[in-house]
C-alpha positions in Angstrom: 15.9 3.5 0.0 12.0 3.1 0.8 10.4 2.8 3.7 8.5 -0.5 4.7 4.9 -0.4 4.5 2.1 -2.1 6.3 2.4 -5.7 5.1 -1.1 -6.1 4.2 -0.9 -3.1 2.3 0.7 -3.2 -1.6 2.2 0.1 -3.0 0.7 1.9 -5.6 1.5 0.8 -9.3 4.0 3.6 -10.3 5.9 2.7 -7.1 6.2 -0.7 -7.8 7.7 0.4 -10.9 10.5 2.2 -9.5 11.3 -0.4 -6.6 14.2 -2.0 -7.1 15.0 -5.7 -7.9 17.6 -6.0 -5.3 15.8 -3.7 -3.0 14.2 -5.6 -0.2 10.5 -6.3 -0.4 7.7 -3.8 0.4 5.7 -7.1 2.6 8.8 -7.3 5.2 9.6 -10.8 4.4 13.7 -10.0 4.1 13.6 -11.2 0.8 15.1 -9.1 -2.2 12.1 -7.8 -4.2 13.1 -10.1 -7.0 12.7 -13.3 -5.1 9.6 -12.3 -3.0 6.8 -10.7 -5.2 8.1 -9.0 -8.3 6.9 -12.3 -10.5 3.3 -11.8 -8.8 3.5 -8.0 -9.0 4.8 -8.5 -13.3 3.3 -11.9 -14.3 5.2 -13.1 -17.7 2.8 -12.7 -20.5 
């Protein structure tokens, strides 16, 4: 659905807010999105 980016570069904000949980992560790592950096990218308040 998106293409991988540069893995030392991090999308823009309103990207990140459409990427999907179960989409694979933007770094490249083969994780889903939800396991790799969605809790850094959304901390818990």
């Amino acid at each position: 659905m998106f293409k991988f980016l540069n893995r030392t570069q991090r999308p823009e904000p309103e990207v990140l807010a459409k990427w999907g949980r179960n989409e694979p992560c933007w770094c490249g790592s083969g994780k889903k999105y939800k396991h790799c950096h969605m809790p850094k990218d959304f901390p818990k308040k």
